[in-house]
N, CA, C, O and CB atoms as a CASP TS submission, in Angstrom:
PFRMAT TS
TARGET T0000
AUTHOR 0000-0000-0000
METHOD Language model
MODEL 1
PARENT N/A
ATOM      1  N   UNK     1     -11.623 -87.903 -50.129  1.00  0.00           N
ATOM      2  CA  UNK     1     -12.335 -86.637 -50.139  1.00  0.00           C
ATOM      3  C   UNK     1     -13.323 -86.543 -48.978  1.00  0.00           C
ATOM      4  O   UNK     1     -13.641 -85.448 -48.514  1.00  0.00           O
ATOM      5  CB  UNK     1     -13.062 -86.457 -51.464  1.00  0.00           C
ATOM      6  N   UNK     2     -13.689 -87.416 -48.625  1.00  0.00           N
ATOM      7  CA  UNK     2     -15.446 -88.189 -47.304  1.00  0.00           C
ATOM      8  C   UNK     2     -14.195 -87.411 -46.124  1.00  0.00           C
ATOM      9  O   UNK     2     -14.856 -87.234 -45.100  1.00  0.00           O
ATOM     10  CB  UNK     2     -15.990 -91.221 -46.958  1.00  0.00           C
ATOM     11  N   UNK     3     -12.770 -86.912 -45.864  1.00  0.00           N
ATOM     12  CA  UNK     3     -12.068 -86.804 -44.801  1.00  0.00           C
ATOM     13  C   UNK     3     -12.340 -85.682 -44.335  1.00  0.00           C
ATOM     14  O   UNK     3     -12.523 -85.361 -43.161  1.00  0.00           O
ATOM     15  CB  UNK     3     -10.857 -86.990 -44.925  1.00  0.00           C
ATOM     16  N   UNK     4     -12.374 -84.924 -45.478  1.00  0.00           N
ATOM     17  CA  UNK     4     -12.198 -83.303 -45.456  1.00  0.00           C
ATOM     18  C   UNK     4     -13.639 -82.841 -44.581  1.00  0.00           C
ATOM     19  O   UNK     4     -13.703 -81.855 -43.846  1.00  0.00           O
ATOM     20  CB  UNK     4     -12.140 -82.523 -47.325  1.00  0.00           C
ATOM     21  N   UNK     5     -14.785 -83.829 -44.861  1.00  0.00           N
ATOM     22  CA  UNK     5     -16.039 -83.665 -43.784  1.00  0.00           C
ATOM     23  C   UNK     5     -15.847 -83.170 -42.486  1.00  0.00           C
ATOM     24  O   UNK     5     -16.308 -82.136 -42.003  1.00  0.00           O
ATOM     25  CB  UNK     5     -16.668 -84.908 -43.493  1.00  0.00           C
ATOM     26  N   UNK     6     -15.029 -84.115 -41.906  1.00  0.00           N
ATOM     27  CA  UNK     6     -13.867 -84.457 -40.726  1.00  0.00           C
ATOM     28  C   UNK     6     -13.061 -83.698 -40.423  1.00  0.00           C
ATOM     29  O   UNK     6     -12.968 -83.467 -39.217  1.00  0.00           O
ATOM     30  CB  UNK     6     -13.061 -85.409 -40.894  1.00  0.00           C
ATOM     31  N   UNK     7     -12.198 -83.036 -41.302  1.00  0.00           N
ATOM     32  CA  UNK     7     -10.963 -82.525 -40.634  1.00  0.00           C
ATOM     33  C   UNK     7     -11.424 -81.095 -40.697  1.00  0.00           C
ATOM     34  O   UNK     7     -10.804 -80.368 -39.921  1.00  0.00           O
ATOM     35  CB  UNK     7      -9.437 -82.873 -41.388  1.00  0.00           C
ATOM     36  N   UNK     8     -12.598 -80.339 -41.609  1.00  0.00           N
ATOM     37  CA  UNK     8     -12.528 -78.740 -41.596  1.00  0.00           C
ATOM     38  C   UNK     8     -12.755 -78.731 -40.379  1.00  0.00           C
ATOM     39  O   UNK     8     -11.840 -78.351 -39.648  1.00  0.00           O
ATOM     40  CB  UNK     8     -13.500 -77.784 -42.458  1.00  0.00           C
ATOM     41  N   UNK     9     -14.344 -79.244 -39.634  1.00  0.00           N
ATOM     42  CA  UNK     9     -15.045 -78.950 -38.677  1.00  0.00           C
ATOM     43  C   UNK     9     -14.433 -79.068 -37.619  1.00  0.00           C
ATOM     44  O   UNK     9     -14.884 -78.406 -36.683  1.00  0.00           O
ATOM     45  CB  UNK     9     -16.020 -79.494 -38.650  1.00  0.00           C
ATOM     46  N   UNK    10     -12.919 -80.127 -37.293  1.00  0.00           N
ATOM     47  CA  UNK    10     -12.419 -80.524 -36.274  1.00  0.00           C
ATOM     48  C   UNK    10     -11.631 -79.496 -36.536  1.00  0.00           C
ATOM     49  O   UNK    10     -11.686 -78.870 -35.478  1.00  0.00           O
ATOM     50  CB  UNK    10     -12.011 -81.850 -36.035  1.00  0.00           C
ATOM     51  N   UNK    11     -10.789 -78.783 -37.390  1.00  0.00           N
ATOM     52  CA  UNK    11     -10.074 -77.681 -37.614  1.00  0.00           C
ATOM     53  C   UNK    11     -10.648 -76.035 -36.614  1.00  0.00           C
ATOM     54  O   UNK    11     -10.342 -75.123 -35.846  1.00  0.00           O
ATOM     55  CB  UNK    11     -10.214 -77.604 -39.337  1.00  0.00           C
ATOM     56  N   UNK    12     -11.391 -76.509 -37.214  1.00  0.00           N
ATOM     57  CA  UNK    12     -12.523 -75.168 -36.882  1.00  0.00           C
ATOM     58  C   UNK    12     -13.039 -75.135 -35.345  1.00  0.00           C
ATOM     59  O   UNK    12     -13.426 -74.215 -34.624  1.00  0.00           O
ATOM     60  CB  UNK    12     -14.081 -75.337 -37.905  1.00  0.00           C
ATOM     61  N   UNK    13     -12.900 -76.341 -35.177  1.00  0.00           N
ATOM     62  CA  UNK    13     -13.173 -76.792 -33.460  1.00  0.00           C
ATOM     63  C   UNK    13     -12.005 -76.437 -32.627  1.00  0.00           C
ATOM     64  O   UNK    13     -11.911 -75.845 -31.552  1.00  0.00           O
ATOM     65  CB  UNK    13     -13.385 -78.541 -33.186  1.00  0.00           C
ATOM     66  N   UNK    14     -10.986 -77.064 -33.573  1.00  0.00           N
ATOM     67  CA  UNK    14      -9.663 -76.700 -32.627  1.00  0.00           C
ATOM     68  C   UNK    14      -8.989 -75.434 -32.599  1.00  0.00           C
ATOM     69  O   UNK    14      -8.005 -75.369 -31.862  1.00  0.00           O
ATOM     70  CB  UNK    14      -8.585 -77.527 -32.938  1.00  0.00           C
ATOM     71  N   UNK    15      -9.484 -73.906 -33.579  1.00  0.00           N
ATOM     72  CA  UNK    15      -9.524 -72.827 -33.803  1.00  0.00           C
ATOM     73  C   UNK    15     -10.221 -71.969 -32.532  1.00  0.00           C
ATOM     74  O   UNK    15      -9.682 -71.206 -31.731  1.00  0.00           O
ATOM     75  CB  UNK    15     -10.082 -72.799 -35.036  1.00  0.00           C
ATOM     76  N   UNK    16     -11.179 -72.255 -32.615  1.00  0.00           N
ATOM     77  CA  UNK    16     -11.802 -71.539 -31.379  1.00  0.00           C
ATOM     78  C   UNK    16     -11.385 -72.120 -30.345  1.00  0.00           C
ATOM     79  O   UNK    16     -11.159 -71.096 -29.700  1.00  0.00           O
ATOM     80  CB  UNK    16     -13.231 -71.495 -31.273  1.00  0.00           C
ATOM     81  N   UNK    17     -10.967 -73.315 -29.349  1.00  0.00           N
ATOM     82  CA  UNK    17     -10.531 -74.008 -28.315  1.00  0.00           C
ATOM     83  C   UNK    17      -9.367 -72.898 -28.474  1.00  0.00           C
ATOM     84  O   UNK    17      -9.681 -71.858 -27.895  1.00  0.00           O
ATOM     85  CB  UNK    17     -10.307 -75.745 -28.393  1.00  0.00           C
ATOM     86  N   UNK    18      -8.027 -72.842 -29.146  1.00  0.00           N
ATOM     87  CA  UNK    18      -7.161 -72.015 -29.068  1.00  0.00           C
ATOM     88  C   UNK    18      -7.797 -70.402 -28.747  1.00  0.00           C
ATOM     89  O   UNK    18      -7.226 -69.677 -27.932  1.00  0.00           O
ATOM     90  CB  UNK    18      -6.407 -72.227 -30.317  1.00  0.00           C
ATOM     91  N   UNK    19      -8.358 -70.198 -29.082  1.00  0.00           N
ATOM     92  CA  UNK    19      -8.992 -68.653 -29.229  1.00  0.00           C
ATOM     93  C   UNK    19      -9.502 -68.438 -27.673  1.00  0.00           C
ATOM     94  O   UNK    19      -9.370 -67.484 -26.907  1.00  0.00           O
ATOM     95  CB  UNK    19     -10.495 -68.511 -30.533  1.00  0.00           C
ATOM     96  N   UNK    20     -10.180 -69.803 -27.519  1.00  0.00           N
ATOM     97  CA  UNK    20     -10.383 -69.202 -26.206  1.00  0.00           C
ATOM     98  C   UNK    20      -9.823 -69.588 -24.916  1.00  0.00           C
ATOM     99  O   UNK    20     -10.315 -69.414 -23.801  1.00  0.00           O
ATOM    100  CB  UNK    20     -11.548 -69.234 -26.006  1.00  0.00           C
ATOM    101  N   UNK    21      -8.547 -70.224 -25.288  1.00  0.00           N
ATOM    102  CA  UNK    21      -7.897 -70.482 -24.042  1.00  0.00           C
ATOM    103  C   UNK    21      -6.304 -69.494 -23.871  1.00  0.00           C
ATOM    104  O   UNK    21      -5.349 -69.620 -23.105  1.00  0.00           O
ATOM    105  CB  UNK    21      -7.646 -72.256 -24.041  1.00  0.00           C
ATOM    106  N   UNK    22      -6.645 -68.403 -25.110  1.00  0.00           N
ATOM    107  CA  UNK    22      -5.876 -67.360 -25.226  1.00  0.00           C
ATOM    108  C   UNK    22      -6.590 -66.450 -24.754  1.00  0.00           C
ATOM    109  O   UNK    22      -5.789 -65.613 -24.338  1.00  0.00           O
ATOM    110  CB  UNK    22      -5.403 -67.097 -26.388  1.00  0.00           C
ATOM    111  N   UNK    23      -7.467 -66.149 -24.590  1.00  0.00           N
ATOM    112  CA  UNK    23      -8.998 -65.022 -24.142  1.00  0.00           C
ATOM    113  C   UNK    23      -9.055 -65.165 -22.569  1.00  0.00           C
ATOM    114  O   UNK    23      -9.236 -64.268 -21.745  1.00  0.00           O
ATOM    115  CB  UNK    23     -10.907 -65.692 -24.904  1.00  0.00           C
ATOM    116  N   UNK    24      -8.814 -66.819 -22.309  1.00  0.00           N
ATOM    117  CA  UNK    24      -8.689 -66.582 -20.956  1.00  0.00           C
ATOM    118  C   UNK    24      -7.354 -66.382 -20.083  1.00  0.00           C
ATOM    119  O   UNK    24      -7.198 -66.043 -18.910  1.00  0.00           O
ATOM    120  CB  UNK    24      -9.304 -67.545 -20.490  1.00  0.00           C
ATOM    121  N   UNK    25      -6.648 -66.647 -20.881  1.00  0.00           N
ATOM    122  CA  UNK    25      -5.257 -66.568 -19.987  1.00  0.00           C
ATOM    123  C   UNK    25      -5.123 -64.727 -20.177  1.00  0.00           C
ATOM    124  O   UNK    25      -4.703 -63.843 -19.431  1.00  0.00           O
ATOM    125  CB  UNK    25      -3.571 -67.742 -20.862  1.00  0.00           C
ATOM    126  N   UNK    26      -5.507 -64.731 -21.081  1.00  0.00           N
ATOM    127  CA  UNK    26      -5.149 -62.558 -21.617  1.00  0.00           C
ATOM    128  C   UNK    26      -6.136 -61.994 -20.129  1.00  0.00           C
ATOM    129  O   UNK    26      -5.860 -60.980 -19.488  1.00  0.00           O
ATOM    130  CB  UNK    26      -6.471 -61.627 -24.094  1.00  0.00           C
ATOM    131  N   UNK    27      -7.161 -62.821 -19.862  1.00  0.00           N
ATOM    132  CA  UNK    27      -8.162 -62.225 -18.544  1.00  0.00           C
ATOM    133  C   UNK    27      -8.017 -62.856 -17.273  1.00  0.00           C
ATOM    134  O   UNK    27      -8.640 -62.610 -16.240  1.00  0.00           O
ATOM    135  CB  UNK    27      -9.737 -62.397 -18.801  1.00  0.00           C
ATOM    136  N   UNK    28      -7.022 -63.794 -17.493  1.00  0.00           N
ATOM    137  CA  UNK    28      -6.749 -64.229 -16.311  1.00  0.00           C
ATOM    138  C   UNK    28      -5.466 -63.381 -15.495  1.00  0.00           C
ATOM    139  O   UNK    28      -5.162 -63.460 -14.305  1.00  0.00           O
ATOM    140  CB  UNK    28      -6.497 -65.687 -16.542  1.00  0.00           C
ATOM    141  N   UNK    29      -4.815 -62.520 -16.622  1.00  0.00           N
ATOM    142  CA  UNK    29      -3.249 -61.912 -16.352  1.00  0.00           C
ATOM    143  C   UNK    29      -2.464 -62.794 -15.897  1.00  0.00           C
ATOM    144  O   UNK    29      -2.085 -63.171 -14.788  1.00  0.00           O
ATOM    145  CB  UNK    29      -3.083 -60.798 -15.363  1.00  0.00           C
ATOM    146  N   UNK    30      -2.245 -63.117 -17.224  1.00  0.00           N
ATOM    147  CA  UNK    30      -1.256 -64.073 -17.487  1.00  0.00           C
ATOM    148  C   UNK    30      -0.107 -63.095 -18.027  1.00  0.00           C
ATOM    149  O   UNK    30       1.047 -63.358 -17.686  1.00  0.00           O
ATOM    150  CB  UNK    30      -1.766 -65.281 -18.548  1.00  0.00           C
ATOM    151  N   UNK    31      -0.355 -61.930 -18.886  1.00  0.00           N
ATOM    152  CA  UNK    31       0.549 -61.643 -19.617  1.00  0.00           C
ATOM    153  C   UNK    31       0.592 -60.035 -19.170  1.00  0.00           C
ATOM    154  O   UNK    31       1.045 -59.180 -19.931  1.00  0.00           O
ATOM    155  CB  UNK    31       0.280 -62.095 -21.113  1.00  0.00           C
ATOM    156  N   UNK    32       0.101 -59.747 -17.931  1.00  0.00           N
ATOM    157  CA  UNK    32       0.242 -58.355 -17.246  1.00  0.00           C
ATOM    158  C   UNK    32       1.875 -57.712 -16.682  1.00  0.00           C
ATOM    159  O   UNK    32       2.321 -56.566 -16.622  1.00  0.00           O
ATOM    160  CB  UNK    32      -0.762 -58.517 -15.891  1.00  0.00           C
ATOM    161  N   UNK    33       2.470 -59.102 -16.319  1.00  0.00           N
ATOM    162  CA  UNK    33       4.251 -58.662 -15.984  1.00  0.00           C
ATOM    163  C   UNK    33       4.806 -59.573 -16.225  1.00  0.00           C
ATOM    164  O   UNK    33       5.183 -60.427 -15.423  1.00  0.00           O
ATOM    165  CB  UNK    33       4.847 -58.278 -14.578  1.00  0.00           C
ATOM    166  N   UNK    34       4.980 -59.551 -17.563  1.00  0.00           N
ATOM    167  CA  UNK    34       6.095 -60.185 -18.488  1.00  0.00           C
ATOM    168  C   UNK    34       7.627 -59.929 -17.772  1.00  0.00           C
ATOM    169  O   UNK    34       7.824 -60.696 -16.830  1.00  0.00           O
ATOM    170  CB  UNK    34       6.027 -59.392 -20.132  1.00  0.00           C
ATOM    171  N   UNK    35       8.079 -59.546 -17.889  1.00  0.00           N
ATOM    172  CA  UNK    35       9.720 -58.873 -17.337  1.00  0.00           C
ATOM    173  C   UNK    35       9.731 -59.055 -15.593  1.00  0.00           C
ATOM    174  O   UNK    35      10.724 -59.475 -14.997  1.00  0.00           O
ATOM    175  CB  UNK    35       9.904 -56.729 -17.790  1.00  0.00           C
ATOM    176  N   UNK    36       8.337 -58.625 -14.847  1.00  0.00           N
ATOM    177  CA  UNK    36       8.873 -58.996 -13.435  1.00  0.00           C
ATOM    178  C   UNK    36       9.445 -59.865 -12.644  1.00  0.00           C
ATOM    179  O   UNK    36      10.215 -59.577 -11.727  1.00  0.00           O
ATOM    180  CB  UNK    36       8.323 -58.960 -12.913  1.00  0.00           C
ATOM    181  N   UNK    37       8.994 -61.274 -13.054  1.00  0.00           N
ATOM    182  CA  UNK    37       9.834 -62.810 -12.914  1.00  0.00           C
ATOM    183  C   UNK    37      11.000 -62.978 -13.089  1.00  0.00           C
ATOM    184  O   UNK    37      11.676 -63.759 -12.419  1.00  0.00           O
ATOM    185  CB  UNK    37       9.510 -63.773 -13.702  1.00  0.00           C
ATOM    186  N   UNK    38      11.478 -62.194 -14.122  1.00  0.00           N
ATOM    187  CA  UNK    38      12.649 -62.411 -14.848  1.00  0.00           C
ATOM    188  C   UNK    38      13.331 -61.683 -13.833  1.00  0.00           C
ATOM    189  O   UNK    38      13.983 -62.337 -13.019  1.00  0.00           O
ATOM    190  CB  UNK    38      12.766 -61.946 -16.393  1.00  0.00           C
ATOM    191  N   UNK    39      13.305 -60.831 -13.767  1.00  0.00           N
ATOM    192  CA  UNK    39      13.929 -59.600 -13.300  1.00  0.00           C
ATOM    193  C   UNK    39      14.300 -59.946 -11.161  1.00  0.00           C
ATOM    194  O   UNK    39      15.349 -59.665 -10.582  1.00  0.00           O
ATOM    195  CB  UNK    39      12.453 -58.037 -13.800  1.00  0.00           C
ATOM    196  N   UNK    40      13.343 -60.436 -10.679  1.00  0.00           N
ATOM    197  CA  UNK    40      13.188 -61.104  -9.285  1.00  0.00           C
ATOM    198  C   UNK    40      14.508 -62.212  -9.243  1.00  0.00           C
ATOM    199  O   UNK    40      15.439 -62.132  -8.442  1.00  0.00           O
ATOM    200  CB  UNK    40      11.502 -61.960  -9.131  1.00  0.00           C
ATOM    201  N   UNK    41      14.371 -63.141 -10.180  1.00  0.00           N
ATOM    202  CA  UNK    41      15.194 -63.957 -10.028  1.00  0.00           C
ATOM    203  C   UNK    41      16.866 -63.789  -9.910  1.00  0.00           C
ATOM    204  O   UNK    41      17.611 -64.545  -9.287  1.00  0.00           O
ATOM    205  CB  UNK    41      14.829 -64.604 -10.881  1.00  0.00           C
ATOM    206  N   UNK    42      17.278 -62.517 -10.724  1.00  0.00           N
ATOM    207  CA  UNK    42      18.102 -61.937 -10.753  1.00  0.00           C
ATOM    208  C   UNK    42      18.434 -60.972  -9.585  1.00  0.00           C
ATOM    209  O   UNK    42      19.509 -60.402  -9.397  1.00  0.00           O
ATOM    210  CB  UNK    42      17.979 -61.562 -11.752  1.00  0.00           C
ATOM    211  N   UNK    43      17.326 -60.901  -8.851  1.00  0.00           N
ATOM    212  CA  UNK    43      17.853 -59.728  -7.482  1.00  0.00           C
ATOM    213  C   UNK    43      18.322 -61.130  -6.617  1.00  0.00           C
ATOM    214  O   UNK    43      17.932 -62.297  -6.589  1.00  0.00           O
ATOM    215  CB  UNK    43      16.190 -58.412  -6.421  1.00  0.00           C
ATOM    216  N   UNK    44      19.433 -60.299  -5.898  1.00  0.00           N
ATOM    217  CA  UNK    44      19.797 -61.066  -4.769  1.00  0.00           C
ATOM    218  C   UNK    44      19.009 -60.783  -3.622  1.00  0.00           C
ATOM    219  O   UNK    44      18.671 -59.701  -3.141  1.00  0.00           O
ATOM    220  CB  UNK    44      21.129 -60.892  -4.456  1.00  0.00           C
ATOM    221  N   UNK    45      18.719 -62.253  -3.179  1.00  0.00           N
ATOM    222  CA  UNK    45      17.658 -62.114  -1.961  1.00  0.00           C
ATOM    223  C   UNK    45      18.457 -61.585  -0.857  1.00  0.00           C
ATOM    224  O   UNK    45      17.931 -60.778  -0.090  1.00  0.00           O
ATOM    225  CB  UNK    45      16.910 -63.570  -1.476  1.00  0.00           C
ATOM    226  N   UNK    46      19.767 -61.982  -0.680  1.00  0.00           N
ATOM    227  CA  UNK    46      20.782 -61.589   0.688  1.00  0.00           C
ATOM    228  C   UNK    46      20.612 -60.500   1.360  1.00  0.00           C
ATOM    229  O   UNK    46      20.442 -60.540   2.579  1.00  0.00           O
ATOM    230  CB  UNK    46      22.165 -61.422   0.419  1.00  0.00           C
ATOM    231  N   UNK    47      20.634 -59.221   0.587  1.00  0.00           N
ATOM    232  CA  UNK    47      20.212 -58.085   1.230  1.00  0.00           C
ATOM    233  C   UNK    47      18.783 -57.635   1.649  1.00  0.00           C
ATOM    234  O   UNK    47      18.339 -56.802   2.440  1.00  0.00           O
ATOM    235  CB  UNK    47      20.636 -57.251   0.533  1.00  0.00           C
ATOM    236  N   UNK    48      18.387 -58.309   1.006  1.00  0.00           N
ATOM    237  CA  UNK    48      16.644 -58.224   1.530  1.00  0.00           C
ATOM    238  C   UNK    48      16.589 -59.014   2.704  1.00  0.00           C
ATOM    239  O   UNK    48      15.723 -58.754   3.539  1.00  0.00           O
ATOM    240  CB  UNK    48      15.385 -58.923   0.390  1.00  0.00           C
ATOM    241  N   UNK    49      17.467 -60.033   2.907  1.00  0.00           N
ATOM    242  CA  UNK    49      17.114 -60.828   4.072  1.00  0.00           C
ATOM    243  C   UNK    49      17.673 -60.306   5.417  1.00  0.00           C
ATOM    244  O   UNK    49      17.239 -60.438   6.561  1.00  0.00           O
ATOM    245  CB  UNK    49      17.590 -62.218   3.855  1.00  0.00           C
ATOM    246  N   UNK    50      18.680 -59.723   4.972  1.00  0.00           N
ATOM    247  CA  UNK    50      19.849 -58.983   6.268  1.00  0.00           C
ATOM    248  C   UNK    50      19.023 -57.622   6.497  1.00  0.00           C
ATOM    249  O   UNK    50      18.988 -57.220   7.660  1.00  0.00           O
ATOM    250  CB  UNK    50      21.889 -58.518   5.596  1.00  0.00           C
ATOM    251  N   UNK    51      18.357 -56.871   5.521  1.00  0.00           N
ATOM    252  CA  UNK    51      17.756 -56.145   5.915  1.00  0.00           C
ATOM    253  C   UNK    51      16.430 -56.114   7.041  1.00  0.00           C
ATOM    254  O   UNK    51      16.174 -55.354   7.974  1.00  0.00           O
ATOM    255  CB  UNK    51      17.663 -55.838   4.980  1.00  0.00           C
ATOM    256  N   UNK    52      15.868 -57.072   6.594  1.00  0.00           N
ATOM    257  CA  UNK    52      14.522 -57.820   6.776  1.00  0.00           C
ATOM    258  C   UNK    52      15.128 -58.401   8.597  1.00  0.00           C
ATOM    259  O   UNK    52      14.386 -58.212   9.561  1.00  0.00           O
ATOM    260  CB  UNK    52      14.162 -59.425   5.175  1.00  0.00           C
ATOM    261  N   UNK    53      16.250 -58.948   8.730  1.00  0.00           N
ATOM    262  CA  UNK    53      16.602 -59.591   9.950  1.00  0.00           C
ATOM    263  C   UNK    53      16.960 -58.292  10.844  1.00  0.00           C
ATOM    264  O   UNK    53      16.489 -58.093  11.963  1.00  0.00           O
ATOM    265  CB  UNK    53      17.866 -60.730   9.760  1.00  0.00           C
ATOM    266  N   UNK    54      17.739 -57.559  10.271  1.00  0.00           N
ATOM    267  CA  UNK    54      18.080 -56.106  11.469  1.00  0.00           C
ATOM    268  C   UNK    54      16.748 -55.673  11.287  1.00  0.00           C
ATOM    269  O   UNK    54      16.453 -55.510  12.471  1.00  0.00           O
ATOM    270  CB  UNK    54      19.451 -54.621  11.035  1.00  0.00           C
ATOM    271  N   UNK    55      15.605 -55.333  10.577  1.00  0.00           N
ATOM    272  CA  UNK    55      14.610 -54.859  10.885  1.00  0.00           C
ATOM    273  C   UNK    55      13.739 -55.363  12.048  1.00  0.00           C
ATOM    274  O   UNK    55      12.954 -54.704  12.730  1.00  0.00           O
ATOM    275  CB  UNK    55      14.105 -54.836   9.898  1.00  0.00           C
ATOM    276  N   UNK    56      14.020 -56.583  12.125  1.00  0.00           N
ATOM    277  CA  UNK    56      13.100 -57.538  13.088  1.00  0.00           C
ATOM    278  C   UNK    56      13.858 -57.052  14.437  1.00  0.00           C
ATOM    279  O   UNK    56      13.231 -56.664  15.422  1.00  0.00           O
ATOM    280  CB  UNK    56      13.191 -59.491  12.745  1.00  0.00           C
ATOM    281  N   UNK    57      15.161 -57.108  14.383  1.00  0.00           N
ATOM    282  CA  UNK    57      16.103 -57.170  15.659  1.00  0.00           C
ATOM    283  C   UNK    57      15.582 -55.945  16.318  1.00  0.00           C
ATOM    284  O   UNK    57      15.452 -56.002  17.541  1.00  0.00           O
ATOM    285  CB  UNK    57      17.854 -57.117  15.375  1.00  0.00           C
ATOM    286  N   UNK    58      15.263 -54.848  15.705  1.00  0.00           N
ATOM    287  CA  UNK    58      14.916 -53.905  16.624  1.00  0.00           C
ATOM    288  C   UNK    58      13.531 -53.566  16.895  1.00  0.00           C
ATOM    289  O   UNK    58      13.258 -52.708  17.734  1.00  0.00           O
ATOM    290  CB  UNK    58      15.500 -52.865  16.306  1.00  0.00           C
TER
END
């Protein structure tokens, strides 16, 4: 029973640590473009690059 001393407060410790390392990632924009990553990886770079190279050429 002497555990439960122990484990609420460390509970309760490790409650807010989560809370606020969700508080900072939400203000850090972490979670502002969900889908854009995804979505990049899937474009083919090729034409951006051929574009990007005749653009230079002239």
């Amino acid at each position: 029973m002497d555990i439960l001393y122990l484990l609420v407060p460390l509970s309760v410790a490790l409650a807010f640590a989560i809370g606020a390392a969700f508080l900072w990632s939400v203000r850090s924009g972490q979670f502002d473009d969900l889908e854009g990553p995804a979505h990049r990886i899937l474009d083919d770079d090729d034409r951006q690059r051929e574009t990007a190279d005749r653009d230079q050429a002239h």
